[in-house]
N, C-alpha and C positions, 0 to 999 in steps of 0.2 A: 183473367176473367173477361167475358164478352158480353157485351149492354146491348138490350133490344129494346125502341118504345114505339108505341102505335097507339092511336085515337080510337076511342072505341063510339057508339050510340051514347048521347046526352043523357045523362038521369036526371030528373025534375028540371030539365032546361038547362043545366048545365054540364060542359064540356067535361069527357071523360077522356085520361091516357091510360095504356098499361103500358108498364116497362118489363122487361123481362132479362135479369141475370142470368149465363151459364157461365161455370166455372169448367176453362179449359186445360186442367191440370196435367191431362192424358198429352196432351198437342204437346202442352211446354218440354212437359220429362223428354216426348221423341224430340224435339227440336235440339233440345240440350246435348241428347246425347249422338244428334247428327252430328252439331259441331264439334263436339270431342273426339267423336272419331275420328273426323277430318282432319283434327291437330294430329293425332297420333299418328295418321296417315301420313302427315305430312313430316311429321320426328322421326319416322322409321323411315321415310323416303330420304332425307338429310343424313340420317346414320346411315343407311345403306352408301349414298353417294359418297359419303366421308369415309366407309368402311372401303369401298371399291377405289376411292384414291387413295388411301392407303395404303391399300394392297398393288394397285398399279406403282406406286412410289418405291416399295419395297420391289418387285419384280424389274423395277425399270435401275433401282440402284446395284442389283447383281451383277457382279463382272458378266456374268454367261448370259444365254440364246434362253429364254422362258417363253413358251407360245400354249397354244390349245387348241386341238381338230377335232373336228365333232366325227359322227362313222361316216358321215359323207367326203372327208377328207378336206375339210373347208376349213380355214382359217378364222378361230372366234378370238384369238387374243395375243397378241405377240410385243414380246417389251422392247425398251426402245434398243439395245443390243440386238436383238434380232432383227429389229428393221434396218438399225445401220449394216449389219452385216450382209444382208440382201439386197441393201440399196432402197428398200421402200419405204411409202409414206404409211399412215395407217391406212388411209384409205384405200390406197393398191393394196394393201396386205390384207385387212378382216375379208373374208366371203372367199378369197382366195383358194384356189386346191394345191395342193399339196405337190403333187405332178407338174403343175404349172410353174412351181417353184424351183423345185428340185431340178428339173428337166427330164428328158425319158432317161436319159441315162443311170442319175445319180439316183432316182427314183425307183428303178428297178432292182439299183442293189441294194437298197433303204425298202423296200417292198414286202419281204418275209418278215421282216421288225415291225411293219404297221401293221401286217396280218394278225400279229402273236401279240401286240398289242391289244386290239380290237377281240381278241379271246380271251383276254381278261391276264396276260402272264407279262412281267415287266420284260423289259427290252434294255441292254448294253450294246455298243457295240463303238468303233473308231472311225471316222472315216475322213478321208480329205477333201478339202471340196476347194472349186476357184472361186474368189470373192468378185463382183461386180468390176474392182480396179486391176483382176487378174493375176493378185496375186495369190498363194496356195495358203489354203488354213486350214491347221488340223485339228480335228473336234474329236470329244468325248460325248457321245450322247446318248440321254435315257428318255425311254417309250414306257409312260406310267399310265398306265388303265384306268381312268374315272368309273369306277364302278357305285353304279347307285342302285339300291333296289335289286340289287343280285345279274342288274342290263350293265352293260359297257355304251355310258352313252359318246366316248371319245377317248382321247387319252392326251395327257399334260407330256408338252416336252423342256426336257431341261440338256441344254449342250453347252459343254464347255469347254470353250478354245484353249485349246492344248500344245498351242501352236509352238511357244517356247520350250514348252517342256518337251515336246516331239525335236524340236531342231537341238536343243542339249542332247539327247537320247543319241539324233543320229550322232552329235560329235563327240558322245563319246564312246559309241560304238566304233566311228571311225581309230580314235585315240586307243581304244580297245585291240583294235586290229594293226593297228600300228605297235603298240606295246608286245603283242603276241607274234607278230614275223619281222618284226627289225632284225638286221642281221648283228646291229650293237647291242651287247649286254647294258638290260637295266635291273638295278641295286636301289630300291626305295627304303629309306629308314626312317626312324621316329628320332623326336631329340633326343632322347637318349641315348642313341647309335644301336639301336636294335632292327635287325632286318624285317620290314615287314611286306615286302616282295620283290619278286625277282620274274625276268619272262623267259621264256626257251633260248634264245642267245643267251641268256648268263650262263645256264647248265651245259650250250656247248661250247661255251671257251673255257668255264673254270671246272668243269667235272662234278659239281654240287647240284643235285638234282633239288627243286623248291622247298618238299619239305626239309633236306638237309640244310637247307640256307633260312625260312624266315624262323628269328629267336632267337637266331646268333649276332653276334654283334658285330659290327663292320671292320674288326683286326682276322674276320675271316679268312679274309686274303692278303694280309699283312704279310710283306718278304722283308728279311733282315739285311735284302740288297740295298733302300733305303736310307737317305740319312736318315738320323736320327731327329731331326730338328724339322720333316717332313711333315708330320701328323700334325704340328703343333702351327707351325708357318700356313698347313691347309687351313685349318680352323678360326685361325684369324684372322685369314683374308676373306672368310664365308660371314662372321660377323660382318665384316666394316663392305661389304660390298655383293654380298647373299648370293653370287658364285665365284668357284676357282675350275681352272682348267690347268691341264698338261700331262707330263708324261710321268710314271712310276712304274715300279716292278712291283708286281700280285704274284701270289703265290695258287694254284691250282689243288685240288682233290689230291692229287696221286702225289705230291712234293715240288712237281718242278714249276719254274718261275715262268714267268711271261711279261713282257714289255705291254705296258696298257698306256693309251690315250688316254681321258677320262676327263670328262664335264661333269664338276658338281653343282648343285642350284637347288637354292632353298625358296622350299614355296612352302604359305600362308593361308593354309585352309580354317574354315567358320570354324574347326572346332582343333583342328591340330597343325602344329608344325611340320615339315617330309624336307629330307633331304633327299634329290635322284641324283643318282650316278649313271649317269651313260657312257660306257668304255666299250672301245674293241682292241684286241690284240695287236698290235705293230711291228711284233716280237723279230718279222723278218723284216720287215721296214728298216730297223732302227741297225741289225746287222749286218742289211744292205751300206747303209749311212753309214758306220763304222767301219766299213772295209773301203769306204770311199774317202772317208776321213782319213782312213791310217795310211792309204796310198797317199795323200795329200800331204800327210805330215810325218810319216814314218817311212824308214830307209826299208824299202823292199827285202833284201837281201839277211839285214842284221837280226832288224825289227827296231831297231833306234830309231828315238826323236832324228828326224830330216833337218837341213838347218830351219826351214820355215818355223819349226815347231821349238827350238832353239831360241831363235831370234824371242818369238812371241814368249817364252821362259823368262827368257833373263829380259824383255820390256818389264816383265809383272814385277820379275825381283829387284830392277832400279825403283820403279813408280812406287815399291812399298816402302823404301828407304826417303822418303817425303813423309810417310808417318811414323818411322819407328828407324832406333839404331840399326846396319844391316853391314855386315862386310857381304863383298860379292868378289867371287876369284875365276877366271877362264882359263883352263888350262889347253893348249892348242898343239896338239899331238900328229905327228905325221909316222909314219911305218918308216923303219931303214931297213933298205934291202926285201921291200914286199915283191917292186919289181922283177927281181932275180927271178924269186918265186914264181913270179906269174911266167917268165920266158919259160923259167927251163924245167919246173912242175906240172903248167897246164894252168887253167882257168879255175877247175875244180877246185884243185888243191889252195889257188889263191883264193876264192871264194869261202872257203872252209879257212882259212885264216882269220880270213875278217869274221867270222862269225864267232871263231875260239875268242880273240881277242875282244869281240864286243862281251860275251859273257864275260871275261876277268877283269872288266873296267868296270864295269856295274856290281861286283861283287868287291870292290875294291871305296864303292861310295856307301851313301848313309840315302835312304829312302828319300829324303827332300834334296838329295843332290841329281842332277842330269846330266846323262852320257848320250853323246849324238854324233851321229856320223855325217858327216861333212860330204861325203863322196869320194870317191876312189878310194886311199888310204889314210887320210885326214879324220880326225877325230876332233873333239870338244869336250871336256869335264868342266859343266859348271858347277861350283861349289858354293852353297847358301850357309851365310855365316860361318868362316872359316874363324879361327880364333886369330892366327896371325900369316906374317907368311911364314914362318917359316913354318906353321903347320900344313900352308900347302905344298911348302914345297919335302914336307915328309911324304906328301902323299903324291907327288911327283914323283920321288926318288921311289916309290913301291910301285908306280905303274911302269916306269921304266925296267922294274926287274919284274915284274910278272908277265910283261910283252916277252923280255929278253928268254921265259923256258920255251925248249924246245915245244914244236904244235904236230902232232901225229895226224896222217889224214889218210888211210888204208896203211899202206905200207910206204908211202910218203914220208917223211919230216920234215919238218920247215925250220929255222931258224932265222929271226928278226927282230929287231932292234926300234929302239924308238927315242927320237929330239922332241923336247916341249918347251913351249912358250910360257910363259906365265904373266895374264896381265890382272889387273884389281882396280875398283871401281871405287870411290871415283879417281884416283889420280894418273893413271890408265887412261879413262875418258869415261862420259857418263851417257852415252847412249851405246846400243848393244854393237852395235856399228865398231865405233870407236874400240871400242874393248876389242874384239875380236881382231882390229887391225893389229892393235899394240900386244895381244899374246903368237898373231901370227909372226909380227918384226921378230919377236923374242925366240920362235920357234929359229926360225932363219939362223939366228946365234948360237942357239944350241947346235944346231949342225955345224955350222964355221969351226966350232969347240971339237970337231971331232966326234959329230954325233952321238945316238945311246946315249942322251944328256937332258938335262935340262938345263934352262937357262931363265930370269924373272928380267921383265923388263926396268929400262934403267930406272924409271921413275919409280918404280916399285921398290925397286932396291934401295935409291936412293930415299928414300921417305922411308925404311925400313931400317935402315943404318943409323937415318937422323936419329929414330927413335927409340935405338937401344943405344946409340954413343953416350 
């Protein structure tokens, strides 16, 4: 309400006021509802700022690149992943063009994706860009069309560094390209030993084209050349140390074997266990080595253990009598009358002696016994576990008569005779050394006896007497 008073003319000489009331009810309602709008003005300006840091919080906590270009190509919002990734402040960055950014380059190949944006159609696409510190990042990015009102007034970009997952990609495309032209066969299985791939070196060393090999299970290539106590010996050395290597015989498609290298190794993937086998063939490697081995340790001529291979025999056969009961017997064989042979036959016909006679010494023993040839006409039967002597010396007195039959060699004959020594370990001597001198003394005696003999050295004898007297 609003007061008005004023003086008016005196009535009968005394002073006159009027006052005058207006009730301003219209003023107050607008006043009021000035201020209230004001408030609301002011609560929707506070929610909006609240709603817009919000939303900047949310954009700015995105692993990825969130920005916004209006159609002028200007820069109106970019989170703080985008700025770091550019290197800018906000400030260098809102108003900013697009071109300026990108540079002419990268810009012009991002160029058709802003256009098709700006037409109202989304936009994918990959690309790599150098970062500010020079290093290469690889992005995933999308051109989304702010359509309002049927206008394109910009369009929102969302990119996502991809960079990890791009650098996996290329390693395992690399890995990819290596698995597909190694010239080593790879054998990948599950724990169960079920195949579940193989790359073009496996199919051309074993003859299993991929589908014939993944679903089978890894005794695919299994050869019965093998010990038996291989598969099992692999497997537990893969537990306690998650690879094995070396060498085994595989078996091929068409039957026949082959000498395989092979690395196995267990690898721990998020969701499965693999065992890879990586093998290549060695098969003439290893017959190279055996023909270098048998030269080293096998007599040319016979095919007999050499004495190297001898010696190394009867070391194993003393070291095992350290754990376990073992008789060990050398018997030390010389040819009588080979020489004759060699004068007045020819070399041939000698040569074809020594080889008749090595086959009837070897058929004269027991498979864990050794027949070796010493050189020239010298021979060696070591005998493992003989029961006494005088079962070796039965088996002295039968090489003696199996030497003694005639040897055909075309139209040749040969006839020759054989002196042996007899020594036994340990009273003989206990290294191979030793033995061999005392059945060679022994041999010596048989011949003084008139050859085509054998003879057992004294200590032999004499320990063999004690112990049937």
């Amino acid at each position: 309400m609003l007061l008005n008073c004023g003086r008016s003319a005196p009535v009968n000489g005394a002073p006159r006021f009027v006052w005058v009331f207006v009730a301003a009810v219209e003023r107050s309602r607008f006043e009021l509802e000035l201020v209230d709008a004001r408030k609301r003005a002011e609560v929707a300006a506070a929610q909006a700022e609240l709603a817009k840091s919000f939303i900047n919080k949310i954009a700015n906590a995105l692993p990825g690149l969130v920005g916004y270009w209006d159609r002028d190509l200007r820069c109106q919002f970019a989170n703080d992943v985008y700025l770091h990734w550019f290197g800018k402040s906000p400030q260098e960055m809102i108003g900013m063009s697009l071109r300026a950014l990108l540079g002419e380059a990268v810009f012009a190949l991002n160029e058709p994706y802003v256009r098709g944006a700006l037409a109202g159609t989304r936009q994918e696409f990959q690309r790599s860009l150098v970062k500010p510190d020079g290093s290469v990042g690889h992005t995933l990015a999308q051109y989304i069309p702010d359509m309002r009102d049927g206008t394109v007034h910009g369009f929102f970009v969302s990119v996502s560094d991809i960079t990890q997952l791009k650098n996996a990609e290329i390693e395992l495309e690399m890995a990819a390209s290596v698995f597909a032209n190694t010239l080593d066969g790879i054998m990948i299985a599950d724990v169960n030993g079920v195949i579940v791939s193989v790359n073009p070196a496996f199919t051309q060393i074993t003859g299993y084209e991929a589908a014939q090999a993944v679903g089978q299970q890894l005794n695919l290539l299994s050869s019965t050349r093998n010990d038996t106590g291989l598969a099992a010996a692999m497997a537990q050395h893969l537990v306690q140390h998650q690879q094995w290597e070396g060498e085994s015989w595989a078996r091929r498609q068409d039957g026949s074997v082959f000498r395989q290298w092979q690395r196995v190794t267990t690898t721990h993937g998020p969701n499965a266990q693999r065992y890879v086998f990586v093998f290549n063939d060695v098969t003439e490697r290893w017959h190279h080595e055996e023909r270098t081995r048998k030269l080293a340790l096998y007599d040319a001529l016979t095919d007999l253990p050499n004495r190297t291979l001898l010696l190394e025999r009867l070391g194993q056969l003393i070291a095992s009598t350290a754990r376990e009961e073992r008789k060990i017997a050398v018997l030390f064989l010389d040819l009588d009358g080979f020489k004759a042979v060699n004068d007045t036959q020819g070399h041939e016909v000698g040569d074809e002696v020594l080889r008749v006679v090595a086959r009837r010494l070897e058929r004269l023993v027991r498979k864990t016994d050794s027949v070796a040839r010493l050189g020239g006409d010298e021979f060696v039967i070591l005998l493992d576990n003989p029961a006494n002597l005088e079962e070796v010396q039965r088996i002295a007195g039968l090489v003696v008569t199996s030497v003694n039959e005639p040897i055909l060699s075309g139209s040749a004959k040969a006839e020759i005779g054989a002196s042996i020594g007899i020594a036994l370990h340990p009273v003989d001597g206990r290294t191979p050394t030793q033995l061999l001198k005392a059945a060679d003394v022994a041999m010596y005696e048989a011949k003084a006896a008139g050859k085509n003999t054998f003879r057992s050295s004294k200590s032999s004898l004499a320990r063999f007497l004690g112990e049937i007297a």
